[in-house]
C-alpha positions as CSV (number, residue, x, y, z in Angstrom):
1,X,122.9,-68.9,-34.3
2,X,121.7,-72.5,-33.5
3,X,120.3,-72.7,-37.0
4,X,123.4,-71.9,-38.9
5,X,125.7,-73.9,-36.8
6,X,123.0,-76.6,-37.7
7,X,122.9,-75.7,-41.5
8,X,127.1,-75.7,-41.1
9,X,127.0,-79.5,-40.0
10,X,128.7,-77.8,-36.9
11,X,126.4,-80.4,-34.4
12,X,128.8,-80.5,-31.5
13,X,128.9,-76.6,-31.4
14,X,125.1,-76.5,-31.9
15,X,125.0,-79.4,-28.5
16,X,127.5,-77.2,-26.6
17,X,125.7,-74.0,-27.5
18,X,121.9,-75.1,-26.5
19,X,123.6,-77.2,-23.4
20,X,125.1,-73.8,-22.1
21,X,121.8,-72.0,-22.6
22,X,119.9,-74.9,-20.9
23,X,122.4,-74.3,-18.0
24,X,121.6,-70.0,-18.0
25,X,117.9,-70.5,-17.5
26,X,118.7,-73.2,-15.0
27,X,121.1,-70.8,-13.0
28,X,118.7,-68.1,-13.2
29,X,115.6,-70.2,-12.1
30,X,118.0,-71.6,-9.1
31,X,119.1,-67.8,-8.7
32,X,115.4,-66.4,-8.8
33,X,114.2,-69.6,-6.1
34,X,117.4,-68.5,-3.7
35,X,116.3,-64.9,-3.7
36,X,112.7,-66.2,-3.0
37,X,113.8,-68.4,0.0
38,X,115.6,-65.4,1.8
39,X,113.0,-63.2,1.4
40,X,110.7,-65.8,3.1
41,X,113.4,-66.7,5.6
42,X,113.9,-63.0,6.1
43,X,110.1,-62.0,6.8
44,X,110.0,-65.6,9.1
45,X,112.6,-63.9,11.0
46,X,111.4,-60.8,11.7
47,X,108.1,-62.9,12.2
48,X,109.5,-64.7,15.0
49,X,111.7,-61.7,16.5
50,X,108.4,-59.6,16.4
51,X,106.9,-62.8,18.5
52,X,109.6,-62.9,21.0
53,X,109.1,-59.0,21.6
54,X,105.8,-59.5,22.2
55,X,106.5,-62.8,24.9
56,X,109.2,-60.2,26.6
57,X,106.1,-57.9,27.1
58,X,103.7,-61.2,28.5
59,X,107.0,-62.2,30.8
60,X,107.3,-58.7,32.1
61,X,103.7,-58.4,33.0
62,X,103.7,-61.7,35.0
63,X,106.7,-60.5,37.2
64,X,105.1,-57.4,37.5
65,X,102.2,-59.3,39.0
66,X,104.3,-61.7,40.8
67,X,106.3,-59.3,42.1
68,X,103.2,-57.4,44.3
69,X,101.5,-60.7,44.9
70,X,104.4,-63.3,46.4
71,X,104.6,-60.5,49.2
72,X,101.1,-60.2,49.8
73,X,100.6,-64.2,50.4
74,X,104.1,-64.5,52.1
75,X,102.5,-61.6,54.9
76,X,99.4,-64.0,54.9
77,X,101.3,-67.0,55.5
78,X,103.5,-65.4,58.4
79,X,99.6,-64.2,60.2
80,X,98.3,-68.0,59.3
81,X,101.8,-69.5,60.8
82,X,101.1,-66.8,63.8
83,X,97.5,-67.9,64.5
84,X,98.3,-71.9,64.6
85,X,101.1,-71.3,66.9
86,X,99.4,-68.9,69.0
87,X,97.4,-70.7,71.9
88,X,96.0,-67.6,74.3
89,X,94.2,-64.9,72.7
90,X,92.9,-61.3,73.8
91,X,90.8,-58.5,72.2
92,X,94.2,-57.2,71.2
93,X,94.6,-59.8,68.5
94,X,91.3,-59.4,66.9
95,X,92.9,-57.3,64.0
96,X,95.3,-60.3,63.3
97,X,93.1,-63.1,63.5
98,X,90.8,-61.5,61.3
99,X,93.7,-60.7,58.9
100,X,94.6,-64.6,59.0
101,X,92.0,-65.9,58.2
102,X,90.5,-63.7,55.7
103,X,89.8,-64.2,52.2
104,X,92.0,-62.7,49.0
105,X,92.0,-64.5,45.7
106,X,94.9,-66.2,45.2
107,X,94.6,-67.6,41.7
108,X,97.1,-66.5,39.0
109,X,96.1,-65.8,35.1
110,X,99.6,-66.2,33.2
111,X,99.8,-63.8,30.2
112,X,100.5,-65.9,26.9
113,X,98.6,-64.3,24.1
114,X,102.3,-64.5,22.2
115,X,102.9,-67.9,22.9
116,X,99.6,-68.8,22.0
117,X,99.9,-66.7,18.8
118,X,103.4,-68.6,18.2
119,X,101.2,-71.9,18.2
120,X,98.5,-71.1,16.4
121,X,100.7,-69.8,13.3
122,X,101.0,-72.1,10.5
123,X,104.6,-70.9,9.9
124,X,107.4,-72.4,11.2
125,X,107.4,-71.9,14.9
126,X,110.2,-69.5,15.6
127,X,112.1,-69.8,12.8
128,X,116.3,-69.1,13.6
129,X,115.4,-69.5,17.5
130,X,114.4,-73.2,17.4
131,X,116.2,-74.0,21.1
132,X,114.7,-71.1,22.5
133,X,111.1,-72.1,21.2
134,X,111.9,-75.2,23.0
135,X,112.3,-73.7,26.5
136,X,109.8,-71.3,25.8
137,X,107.5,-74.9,25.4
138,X,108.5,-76.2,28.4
139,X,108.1,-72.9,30.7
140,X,104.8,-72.2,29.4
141,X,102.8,-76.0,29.6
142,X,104.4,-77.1,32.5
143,X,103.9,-73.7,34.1
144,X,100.6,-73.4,33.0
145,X,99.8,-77.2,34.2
146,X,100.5,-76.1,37.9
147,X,99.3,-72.8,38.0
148,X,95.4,-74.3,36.6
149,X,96.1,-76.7,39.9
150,X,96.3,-74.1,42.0
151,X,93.1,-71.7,40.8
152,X,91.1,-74.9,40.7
153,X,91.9,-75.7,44.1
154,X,91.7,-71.9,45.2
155,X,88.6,-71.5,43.7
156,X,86.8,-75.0,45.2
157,X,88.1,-74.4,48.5
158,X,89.1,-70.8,49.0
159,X,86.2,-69.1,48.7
160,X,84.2,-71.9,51.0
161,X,83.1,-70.3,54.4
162,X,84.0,-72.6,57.6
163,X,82.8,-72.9,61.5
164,X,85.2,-70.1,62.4
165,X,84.7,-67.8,59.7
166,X,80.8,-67.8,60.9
167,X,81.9,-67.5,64.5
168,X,83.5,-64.7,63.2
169,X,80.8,-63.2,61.2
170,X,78.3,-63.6,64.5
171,X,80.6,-62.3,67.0
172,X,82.6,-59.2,65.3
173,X,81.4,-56.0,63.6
174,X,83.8,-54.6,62.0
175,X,83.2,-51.3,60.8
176,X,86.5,-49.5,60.0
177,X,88.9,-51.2,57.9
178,X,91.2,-50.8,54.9
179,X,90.9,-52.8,51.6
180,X,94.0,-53.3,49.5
181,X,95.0,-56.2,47.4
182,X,98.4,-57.2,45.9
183,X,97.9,-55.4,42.7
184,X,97.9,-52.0,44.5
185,X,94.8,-51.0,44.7
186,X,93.0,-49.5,47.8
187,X,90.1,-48.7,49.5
188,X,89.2,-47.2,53.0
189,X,85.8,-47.9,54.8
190,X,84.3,-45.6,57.3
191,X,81.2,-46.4,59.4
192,X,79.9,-44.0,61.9
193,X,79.9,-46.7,64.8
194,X,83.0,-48.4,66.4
195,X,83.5,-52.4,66.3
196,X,81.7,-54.3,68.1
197,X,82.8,-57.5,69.8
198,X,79.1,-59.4,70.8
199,X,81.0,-62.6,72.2
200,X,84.8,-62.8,72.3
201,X,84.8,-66.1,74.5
202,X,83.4,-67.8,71.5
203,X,85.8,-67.1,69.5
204,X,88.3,-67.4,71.5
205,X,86.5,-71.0,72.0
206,X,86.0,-71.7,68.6
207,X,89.5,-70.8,67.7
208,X,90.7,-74.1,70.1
209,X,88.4,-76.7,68.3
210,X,90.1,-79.2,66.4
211,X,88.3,-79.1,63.2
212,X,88.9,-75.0,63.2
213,X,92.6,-76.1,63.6
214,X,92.2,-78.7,60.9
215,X,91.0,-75.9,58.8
216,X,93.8,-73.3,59.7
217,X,96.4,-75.9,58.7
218,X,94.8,-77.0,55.4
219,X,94.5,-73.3,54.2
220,X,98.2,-72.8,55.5
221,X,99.3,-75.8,53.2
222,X,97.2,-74.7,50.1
223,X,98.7,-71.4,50.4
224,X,102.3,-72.3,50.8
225,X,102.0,-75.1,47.9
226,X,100.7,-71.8,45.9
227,X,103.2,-69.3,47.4
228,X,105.7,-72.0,45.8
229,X,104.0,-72.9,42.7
230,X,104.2,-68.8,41.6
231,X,107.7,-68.3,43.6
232,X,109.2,-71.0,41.0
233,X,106.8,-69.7,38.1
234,X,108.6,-66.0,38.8
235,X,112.2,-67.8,38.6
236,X,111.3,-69.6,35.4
237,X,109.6,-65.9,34.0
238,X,113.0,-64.3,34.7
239,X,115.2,-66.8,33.1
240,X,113.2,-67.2,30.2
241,X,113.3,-63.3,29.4
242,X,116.9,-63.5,29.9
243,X,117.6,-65.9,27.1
244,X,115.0,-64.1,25.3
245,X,117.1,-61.0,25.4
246,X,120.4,-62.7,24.6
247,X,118.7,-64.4,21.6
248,X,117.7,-61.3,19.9
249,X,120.9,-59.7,20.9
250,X,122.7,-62.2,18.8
251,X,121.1,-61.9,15.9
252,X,121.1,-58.7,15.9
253,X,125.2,-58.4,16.1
C-alpha cells in the first residue's frame, strides 16, 4: 500500500498513511503498558490487603494479651497500694503481703511480624492505604519505644531481690500455694507440712524500715508507669484495628 501510493506521487497520502500506523503501534504499546500497570497495581493491592489481614491478627493477639495482663498488674497494684498504706500487721496478712510484694514478669513482647514484613518489602509500602500505613507507623515505633522502656527497666530492677524480700525468705515457709500468671495458666503446690512462720516480729519490723518503704514505693511507681504504658498501648491496638477494618471495608465496596 505505502509503495504504490509512493510509485503514484500520492506523498501526502503515503505521510498520513505511515503517520496513522505510527500512532496504532503507539496506542497499542500505551494500551499493552496500562494493562501492565493494573496488573501490578492489582497484585500490590491485594499485597498490601493480605498485609493488613495479617497486622489484624498481630493487633488481636496483643489485646488478647493485654486483656488478661492489665487486670493481673491492676490486682497487684491495689495489694502494693494496700501494703504502703497499711501500718499494723498480723499473721492474718501474711497471704497479702506476700502477694505484694512478689515477683511476676511484667515485660510485654508486641506482635509485629506484619509490620515488620510491610517494612522490609521493597514494594511500595501499602499501596492504596497510604494514610493508614501512616498511623500504622506511628502506633507501632512510638509504641514499641515505650514498651522496650518498660522491659528494660522491669528486667534491671524487677527481678533484683531487696532487704524485705530476704526477710521474707528467712522468716516464712510457704508450702501451699497456687501459681497462675496473666496468660491463664495454673499451677497448684502441695507440701506435706503446713507454713511456717520462724519470726513474724521481723517482718513485721522490717516491713516499717524506711528503705523497705522506699522500695515498696519505687516498685508501686514502676508498675503503675507500666500498667499505663500497656493501658494506652491497648487503646492505640483497638483503634488501629478499627481503621484497619474500615479500610478494607472500603475497598472492598
Amino acid at each position: 500500500m505505502r509503495r504504490r501510493l509512493l510509485s503514484d506521487g500520492q506523498i501526502g497520502k503515503y505521510l498520513k498513511y505511515a503517520f496513522g500506523e505510527i500512532i496504532l503501534v503507539v496506542l497499542g504499546i500505551l494500551i499493552a503498558l496500562s494493562a501492565n500497570n493494573y496488573n501490578e497495581r492489582s497484585k500490590a493491592l491485594a499485597q498490601s490487603s493480605a498485609y493488613l489481614n495479617d497486622m489484624m491478627e498481630d493487633l488481636a493477639a496483643d489485646t488478647l494479651y493485654l486483656s488478661r495482663m492489665l487486670p493481673a498488674l491492676e490486682a497487684k497494684l491495689q495489694l502494693e497500694e494496700w501494703l504502703l498504706n497499711k501500718t499494723t500487721f498480723d499473721e492474718t496478712d501474711l497471704d497479702s503481703i506476700q502477694l505484694a510484694v512478689s515477683y511476676l514478669d511484667w515485660t510485654f513482647n508486641m506482635h509485629d511480624r506484619s509490620y515488620q514484613s510491610v517494612q522490609n518489602s521493597s514494594e511500595a509500602k501499602l499501596l492504596g492505604y497510604e494514610q493508614l500505613y501512616r498511623e500504622a507507623s506511628k502506633y507501632y515505633i512510638s509504641t514499641q519505644e515505650r514498651i522496650n522502656q518498660n522491659n528494660q527497666i522491669e528486667l534491671q530492677q524487677g527481678s533484683q531481690s531487696n532487704d524485705f524480700e530476704d526477710v521474707m525468705q528467712a522468716n516464712l515457709l510457704i508450702t501451699t500455694r497456687a501459681y497462675q500468671d496473666y496468660s491463664g495458666f495454673q499451677v497448684k503446690l502441695d507440701l506435706p507440712t503446713q507454713d511456717v512462720v520462724k519470726d513474724f516480729e521481723a517482718i513485721k519490723s522490717s516491713l516499717g524500715e524506711i528503705r523497705t518503704r522506699n522500695t515498696l514505693n519505687e516498685e508501686f511507681a514502676r508498675h503503675n508507669y507500666i500498667y499505663i504504658t500497656l493501658y494506652f498501648c491497648d487503646i492505640e491496638a483497638k483503634k488501629l484495628m478499627q481503621l484497619i477494618q474500615s479500610a478494607i471495608k472500603g475497598k472492598s465496596l
